[in-house]
C-alpha positions in Angstrom: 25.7 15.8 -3.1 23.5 13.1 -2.5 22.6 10.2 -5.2 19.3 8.6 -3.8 17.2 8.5 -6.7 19.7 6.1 -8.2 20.1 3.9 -5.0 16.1 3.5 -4.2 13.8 1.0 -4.9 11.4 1.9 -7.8 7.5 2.2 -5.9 5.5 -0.7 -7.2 2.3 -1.4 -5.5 -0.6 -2.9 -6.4 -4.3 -1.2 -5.2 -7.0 -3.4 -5.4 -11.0 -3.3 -4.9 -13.9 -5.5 -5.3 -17.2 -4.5 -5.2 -20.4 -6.8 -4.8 -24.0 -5.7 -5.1 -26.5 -7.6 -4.0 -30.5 -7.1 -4.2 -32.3 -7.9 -0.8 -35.7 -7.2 -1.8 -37.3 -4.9 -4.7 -36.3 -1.1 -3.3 -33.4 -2.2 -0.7 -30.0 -2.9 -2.1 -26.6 -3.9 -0.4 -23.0 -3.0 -1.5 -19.9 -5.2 -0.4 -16.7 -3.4 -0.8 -13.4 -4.7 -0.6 -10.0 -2.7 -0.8 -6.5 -4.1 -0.3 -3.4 -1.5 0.1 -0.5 -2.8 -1.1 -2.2 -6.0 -2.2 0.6 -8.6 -2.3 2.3 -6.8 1.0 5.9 -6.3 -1.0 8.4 -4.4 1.3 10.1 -1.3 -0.3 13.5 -0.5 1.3 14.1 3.0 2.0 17.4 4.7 0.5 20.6 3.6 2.0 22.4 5.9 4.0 24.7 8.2 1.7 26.8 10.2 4.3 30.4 8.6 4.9 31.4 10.0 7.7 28.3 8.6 9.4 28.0 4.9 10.5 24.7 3.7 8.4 26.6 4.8 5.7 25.4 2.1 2.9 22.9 0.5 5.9 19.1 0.4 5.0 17.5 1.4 8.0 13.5 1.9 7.0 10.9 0.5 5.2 9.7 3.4 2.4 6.0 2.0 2.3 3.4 0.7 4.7 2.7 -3.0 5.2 -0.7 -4.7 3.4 -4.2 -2.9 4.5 -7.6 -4.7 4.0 -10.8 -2.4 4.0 -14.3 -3.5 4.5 -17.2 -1.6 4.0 -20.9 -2.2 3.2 -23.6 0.3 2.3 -27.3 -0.4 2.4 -29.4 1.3 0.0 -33.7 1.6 0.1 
């Protein structure tokens, strides 16, 4: 029997995005986009080990989520 759900960190990350048009002449637009993955880059610990007979037993040994990721993009419409 394993109790994990009630030793793990709740999953709280933020997504954000920003977008930006901008008009270069009368037919030709530009987009700016912006994402950010896990926007504030908070660390969620993986479970701690449950088996004791094992020695992690109680140890957190992993991060659960990945670390902050920026995103650029721009599209050029006409």
């Amino acid at each position: 029997m394993t109790i994990d759900l009630l030793s793990e960190q709740a999953l709280n990350e933020w997504q954000m995005s920003f977008v930006k048009r901008v008009p270069i002449t009368a037919r030709v637009r530009g987009q700016i986009n912006i994402e950010l993955l896990n926007a504030f880059n908070q660390t969620i610990y993986a479970a701690p080990g449950t088996d004791p007979t094992n020695a992690t037993f109680g140890k957190v040994t992993s991060q659960f989520n990945l670390p902050q990721s920026v995103q650029l993009a721009f599209k050029l419409q006409f």
